[in-house]
N, C-alpha and C positions, 0 to 999 in steps of 0.2 A: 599747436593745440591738439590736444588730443581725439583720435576720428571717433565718433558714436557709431556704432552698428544701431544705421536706422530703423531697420528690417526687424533685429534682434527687438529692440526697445516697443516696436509697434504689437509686435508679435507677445510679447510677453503682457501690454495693456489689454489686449484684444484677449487674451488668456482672463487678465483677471475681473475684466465687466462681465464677464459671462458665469463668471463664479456669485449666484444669487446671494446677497448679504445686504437686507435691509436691518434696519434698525434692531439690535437684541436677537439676529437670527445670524451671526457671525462664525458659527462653530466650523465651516466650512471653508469661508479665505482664512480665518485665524492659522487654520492646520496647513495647507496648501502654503500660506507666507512662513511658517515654523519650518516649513522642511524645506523650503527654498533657501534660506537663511542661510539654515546648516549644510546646503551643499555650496554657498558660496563662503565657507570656513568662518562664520560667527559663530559665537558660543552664545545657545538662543534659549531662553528663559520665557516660560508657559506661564503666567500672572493670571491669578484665578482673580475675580473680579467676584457680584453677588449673584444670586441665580437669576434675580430681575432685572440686573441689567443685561446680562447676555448670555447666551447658551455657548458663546467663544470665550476667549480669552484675551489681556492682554498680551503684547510681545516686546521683549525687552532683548538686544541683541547686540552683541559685541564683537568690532572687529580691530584689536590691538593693531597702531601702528610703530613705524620708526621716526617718524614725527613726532615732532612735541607740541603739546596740545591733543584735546578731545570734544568731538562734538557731537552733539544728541541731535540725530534728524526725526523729526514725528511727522505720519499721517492719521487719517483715522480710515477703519479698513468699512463700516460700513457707506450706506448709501440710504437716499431718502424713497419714497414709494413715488412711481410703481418702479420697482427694482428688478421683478421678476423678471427672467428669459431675457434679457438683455443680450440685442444683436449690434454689434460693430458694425458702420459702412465706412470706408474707406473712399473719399470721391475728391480730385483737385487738391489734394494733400489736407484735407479736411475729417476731421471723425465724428460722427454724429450715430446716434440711435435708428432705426428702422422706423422711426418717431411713434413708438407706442409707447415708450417708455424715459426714461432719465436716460443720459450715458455709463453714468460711474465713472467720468473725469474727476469730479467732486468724491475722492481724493485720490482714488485709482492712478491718476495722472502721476502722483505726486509719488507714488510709492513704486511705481515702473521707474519713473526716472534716478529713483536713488537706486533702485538694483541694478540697474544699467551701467550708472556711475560708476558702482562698484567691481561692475561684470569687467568696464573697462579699464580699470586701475589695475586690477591683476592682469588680465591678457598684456598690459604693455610691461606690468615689474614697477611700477609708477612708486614712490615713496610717498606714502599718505599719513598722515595724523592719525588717531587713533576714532574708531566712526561709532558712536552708539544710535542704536534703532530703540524708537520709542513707537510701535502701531498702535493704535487704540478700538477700541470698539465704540458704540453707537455716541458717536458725537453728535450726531442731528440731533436736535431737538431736548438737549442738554447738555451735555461736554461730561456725561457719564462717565465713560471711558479714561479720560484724563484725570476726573474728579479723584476716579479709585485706584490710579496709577501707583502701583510701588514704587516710593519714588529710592528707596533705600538702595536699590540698582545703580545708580546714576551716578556718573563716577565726573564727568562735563560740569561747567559754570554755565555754559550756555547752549542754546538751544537754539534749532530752524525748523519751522512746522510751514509745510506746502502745501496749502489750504489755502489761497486765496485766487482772486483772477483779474485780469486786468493786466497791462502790456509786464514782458516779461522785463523784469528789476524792478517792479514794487514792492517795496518793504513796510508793509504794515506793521509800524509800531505805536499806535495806539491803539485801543478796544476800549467798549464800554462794560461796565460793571451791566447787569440787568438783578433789577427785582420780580417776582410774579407775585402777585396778587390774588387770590380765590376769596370772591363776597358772597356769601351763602344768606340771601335776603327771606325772609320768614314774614310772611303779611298773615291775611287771614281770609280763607275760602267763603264765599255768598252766591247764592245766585243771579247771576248778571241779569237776567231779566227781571227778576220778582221783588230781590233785595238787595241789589249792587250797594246802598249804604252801610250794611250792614258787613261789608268785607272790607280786607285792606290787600291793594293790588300790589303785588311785588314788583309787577312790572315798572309800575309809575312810581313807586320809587326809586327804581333803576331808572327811569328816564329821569326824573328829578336830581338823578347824582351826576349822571354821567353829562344831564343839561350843564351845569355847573362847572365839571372839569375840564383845568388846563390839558389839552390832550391832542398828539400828534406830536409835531415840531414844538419843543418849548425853547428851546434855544440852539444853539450850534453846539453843542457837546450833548444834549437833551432830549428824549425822545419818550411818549408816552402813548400807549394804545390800549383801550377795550377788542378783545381778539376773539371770544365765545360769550355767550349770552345763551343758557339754557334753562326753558321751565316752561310749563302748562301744562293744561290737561284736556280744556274744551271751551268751546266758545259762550257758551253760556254756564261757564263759571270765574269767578274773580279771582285773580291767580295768585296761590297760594303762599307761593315759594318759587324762586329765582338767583341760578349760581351766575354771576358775570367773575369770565376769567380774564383780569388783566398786566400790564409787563408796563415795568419802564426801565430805562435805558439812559446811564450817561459815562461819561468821561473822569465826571470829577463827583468825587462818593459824597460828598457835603449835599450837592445838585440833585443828586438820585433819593438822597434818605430827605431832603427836604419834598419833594415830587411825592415820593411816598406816602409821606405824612399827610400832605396837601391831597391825596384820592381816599387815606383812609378817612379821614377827619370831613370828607363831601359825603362818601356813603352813610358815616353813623350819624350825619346831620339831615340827611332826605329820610333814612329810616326812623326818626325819633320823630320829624316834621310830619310823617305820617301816620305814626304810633307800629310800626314794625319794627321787628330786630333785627340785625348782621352781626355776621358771624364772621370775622375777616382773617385768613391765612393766609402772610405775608412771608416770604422765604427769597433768601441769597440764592440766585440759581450759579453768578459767579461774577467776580470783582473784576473792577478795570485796570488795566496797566496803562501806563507811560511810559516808554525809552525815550530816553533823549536823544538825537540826532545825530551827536556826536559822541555818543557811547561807542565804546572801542568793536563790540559786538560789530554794530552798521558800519563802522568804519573798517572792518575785516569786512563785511560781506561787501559793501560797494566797493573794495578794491577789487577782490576777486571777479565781480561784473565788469569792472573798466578793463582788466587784463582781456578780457572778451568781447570789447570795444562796445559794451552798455553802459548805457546814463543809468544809473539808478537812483531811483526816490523814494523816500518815504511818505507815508500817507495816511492820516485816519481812518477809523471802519466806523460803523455805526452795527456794526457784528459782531459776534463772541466767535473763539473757537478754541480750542485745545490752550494754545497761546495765552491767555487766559490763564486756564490753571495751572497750567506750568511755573508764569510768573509767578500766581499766588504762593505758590509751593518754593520758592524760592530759586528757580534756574530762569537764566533769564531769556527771554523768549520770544522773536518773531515770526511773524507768518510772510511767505514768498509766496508772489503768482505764480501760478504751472501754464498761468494762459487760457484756463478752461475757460467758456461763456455762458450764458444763459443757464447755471445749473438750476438745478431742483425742479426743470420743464421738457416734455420730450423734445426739447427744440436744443437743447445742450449740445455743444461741440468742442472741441479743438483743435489746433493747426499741429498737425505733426511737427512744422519747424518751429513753433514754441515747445513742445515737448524735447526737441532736441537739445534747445539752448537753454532749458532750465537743468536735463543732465550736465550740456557741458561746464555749466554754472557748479556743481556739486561735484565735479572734477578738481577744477579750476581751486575752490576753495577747501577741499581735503587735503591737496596737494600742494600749495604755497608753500613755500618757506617762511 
């Protein structure tokens, strides 16, 4: 098995949490990962993306091997708030935040351990397959970065994005599709003390629709939420107008565009039952995929885990991530734990020996025969 320089791999995480990149504020790890690339011998490609997605860029990166076969490893380089000033502690082989902030394991983790992998594959002369780098930028809170991904780069049938968490050899290969929903409800203003009749409350038509809807758990592949509820103006007035921003979520696209149907057809029926209007923007943020179990894909990656004496399993998410658009795009595409926990909370950590054996994971499987 090949040794990981654990020092090295710590060293170069603890480098890149500290490098501040929340969401659309990327121009900084983008350049810092571009020229790291290039001195570990990829031939590294600067992917302009729109200007509202990011002030970075994507990174698209190639390293030719003597193997046969190619494969696209993706992270995504930023992180969620608060991101800023991010301090590493290091305690009982443990990494956590200074707890004022997130760590940046969520995906940091993920992108240390492939440059490591790589660090180690040359220091030994190691014969590897041929390795493409897919980084992206602001994947929180949309899968942006992936959406705008050239994919005309991509030279691989398949792909491994290390973005998930949970013990290390889970191989997330399902995802849900999500929809977003923005209902822009239009009542009509009164004065709540003098002429409350004389108005029509947006609110209570929002509580009249959302009383009504299928919402949370709708089934096991299913998933629906109200997530913002914005509008007023004062208390003695009858409220006017009201945006409720809502998401659903499933596995199987039939599931999701019927869910759909079923929130928009409750709100134009509370606002009509009230004499108000909505205005409803319904938008694909990104489709679901399926791998089957025994695609040859998961069946190369659990070998490469048993060579490293792990069980590996596959598992549902009720989450989106790169993975997502990748498969839409047509590479096919799962997500692996790096082991992070608690992300998106200043309570986030990692175990350094799951960092380790998600490198030697990314060794193991460059390097098979």
């Amino acid at each position: 098995m090949t040794q990981i320089n654990e020092q090295r791999l710590i060293e170069h995480f603890c480098q890149l949490v500290r490098i501040d990149s929340e969401s659309k504020n990327e121009k900084a790890i983008s350049e810092a990962l571009a020229e790291q690339l290039g001195e570990l011998g990829f031939e590294v490609h600067k992917l302009a993306v729109p200007e509202e997605v990011s002030n970075g860029f994507n990174i698209y990166a190639r390293l030719p091997g003597s193997l046969e076969g190619s494969t696209v490893f993706s992270c995504h380089m930023d992180t969620v708030t608060p991101g800023i000033g991010i301090e590493p502690v290091i305690e009982d082989g443990i990494i956590r935040s200074k707890g004022n902030t997130i760590l940046g394991g969520d995906d940091k983790s993920g992108i240390a351990a492939i440059m490591e992998a790589v660090r180690c594959i040359k220091a030994e002369g190691l014969a590897h397959q041929t390795i493409e780098i897919a980084f992206t930028v602001y994947e929180e809170g949309g899968l942006f970065g992936s959406l705008n991904f050239d994919m005309s780069y991509i030279q691989a049938k398949n792909a491994i994005v290390l973005d998930t968490g949970g013990p290390i050899g889970t191989i997330v290969n399902a995802a849900p599709g999500q929809q977003k929903i923005v209902a822009h409800i239009k009542g009509r203003p009164a004065h709540a003390g003098l002429a409350p009749e004389e108005g029509i409350s947006a609110i209570q038509v929002a509580a009249d629709a959302i009383n009504q809807m299928n919402l949370l758990r709708i089934d096991e592949e299913t998933t629906a939420n109200i997530g913002i509820v914005e509008g007023g103006q004062a208390t003695n007035i009858v409220m006017p107008e009201l945006k409720v921003v809502a998401e659903a979520r499933s596995l199987n696209d039939d599931k999701l565009s019927k869910q759909v149907a079923h929130m928009i057809e409750i709100f134009e029926a509370s606002a009509e039952k009230f004499g108000a209007e909505v205005e409803i923007e319904s938008t694909r943020a990104y489709n679901a995929f399926v791998i089957a179990d025994d695609h040859p894909h998961i069946t190369s990656i659990k070998s490469a885990f048993e060579s490293l004496g792990i069980v590996a399993n596959t598992k549902r998410t009720g989450g989106g991530s790169d993975a997502n658009n990748f498969n839409a795009k047509g590479l096919t595409t799962v997500n692996l734990s790096t082991g992070m926990a608690k992300v998106h909370t200043a309570e986030e950590f990692i175990a350094v020996k799951d960092m380790v054996s998600i490198t030697e994971f990314v060794v193991a499987y460059v390097t098979k025969n």
